[in-house]
C-alpha positions in Angstrom: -7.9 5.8 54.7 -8.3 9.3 56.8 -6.6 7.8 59.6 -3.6 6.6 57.9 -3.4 9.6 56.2 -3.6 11.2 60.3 -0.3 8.4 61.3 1.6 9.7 58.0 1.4 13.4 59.4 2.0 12.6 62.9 5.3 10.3 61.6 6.0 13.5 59.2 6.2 15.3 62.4 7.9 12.8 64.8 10.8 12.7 62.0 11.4 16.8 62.0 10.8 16.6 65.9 14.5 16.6 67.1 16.3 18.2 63.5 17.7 21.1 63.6 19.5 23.3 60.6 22.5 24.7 61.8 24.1 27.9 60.9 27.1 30.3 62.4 27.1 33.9 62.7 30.4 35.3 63.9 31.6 32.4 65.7 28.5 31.2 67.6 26.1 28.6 66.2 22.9 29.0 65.9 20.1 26.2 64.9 16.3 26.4 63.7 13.5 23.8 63.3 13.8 21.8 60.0 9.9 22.1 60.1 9.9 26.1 59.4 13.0 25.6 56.8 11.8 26.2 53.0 15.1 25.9 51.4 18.5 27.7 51.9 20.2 29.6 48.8 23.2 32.0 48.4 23.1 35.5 48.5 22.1 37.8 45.6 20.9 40.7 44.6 18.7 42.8 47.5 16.4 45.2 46.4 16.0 47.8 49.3 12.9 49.3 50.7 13.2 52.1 52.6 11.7 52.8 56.0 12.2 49.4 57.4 14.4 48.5 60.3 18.1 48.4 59.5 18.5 44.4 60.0 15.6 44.3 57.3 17.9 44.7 54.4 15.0 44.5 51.5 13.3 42.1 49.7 14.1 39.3 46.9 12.7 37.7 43.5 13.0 34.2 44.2 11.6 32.7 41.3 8.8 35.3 41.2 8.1 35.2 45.1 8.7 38.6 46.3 10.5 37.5 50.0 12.0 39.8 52.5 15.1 39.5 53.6 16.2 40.0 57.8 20.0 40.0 58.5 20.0 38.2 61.8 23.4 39.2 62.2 22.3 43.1 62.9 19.0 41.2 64.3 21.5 40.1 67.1 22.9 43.3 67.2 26.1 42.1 66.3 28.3 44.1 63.6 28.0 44.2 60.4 30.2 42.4 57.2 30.7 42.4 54.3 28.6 39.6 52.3 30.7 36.6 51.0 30.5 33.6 49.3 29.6 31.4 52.3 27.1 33.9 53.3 23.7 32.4 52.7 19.6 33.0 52.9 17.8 30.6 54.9 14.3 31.0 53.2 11.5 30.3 56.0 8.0 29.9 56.7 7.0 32.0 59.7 3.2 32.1 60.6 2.3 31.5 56.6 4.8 34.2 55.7 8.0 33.3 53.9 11.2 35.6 55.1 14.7 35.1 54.2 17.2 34.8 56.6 20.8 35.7 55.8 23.2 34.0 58.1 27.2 34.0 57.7 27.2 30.2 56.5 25.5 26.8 57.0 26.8 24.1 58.7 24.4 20.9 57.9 21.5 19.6 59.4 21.9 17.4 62.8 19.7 15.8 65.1 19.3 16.3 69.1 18.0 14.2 71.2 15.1 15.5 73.7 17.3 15.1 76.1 20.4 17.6 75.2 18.1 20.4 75.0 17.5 22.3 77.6 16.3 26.0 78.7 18.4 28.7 78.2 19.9 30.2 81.6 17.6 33.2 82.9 19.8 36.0 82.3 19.8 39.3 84.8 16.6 40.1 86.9 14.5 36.9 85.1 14.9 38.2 81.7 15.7 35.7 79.4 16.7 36.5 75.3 13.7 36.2 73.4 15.7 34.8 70.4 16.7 31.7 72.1 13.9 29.0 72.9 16.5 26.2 73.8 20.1 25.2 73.5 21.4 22.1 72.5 24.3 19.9 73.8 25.9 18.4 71.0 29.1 16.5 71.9 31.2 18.7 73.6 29.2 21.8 71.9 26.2 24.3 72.6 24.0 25.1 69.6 21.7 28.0 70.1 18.4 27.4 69.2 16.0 29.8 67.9 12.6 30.5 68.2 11.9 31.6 65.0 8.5 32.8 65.6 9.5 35.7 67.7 12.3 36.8 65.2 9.9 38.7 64.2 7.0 40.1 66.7 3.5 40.3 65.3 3.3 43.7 64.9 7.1 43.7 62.6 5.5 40.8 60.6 2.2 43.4 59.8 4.7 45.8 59.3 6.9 44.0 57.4 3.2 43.3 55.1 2.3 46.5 54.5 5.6 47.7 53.3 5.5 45.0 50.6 
């Protein structure tokens, strides 16, 4: 019985191996693990907190669950806009902590293959962005894909704890 229960997680596993949820921000787009994804729901109301980091725009009540919120857009550095319809909250699980994500919109869930990912190219002097763990061919497209354990680094997270 354990050991069926042991083949059931590994085929859990095996089936979010290659999926990836995709999402745009500006015109590039971006992709994370299906395996840290808790759900994805539209913006609404931020509460802010202050002394955090600017991309950190506050915190949620999502059905009771207090959740902060991280634009990734100012994350990337990239300029602010206005919030819109399309713009969305990617609610995920990073190292047992739940943190919302707001991205400009969703795109859908795909799958790549082992194969069409590959490293990102080492940027100037061996520096590589920390954001990025792979990029994915897809067609005659490059998703982005995150690492979204170091969107935040451990001490941010800690941070990020004792604020709330």
């Amino acid at each position: 019985m354990e050991n069926m229960y042991e083949e059931n997680l590994e085929f859990e596993e095996d089936t979010q191996k290659s999926r990836y949820l995709t999402f745009s921000i500006g015109k590039e787009t971006y992709g994370v693990e299906i395996k840290y994804v808790i759900e994805i729901i539209g913006i609404q109301t931020i509460t802010e907190i202050p002394e955090l980091p600017e991309y950190i725009k506050g915190i949620i009540n999502l059905r009771g669950k207090i959740i902060p919120v991280m634009d990734v857009r100012l994350r990337f550095k990239k300029e602010p806009i206005e919030y819109n319809d399309r713009t969305c909250v990617i609610i995920v699980d990073i190292n047992n902590t739940s943190i919302g994500l707001i991205v400009d919109k969703v795109a859908e869930v795909i799958i790549i293959p082992d194969q069409d990912i590959v490293e990102p190219p080492q940027m100037n002097k061996g520096m590589k962005n920390r954001y990025i763990k792979n990029m994915g061919k897809v067609g005659d497209d490059v998703k982005l894909l995150l690492d979204c354990e170091k969107l935040l680094t451990e001490d941010e997270l800690g941070e990020l704890n004792e604020a709330l």
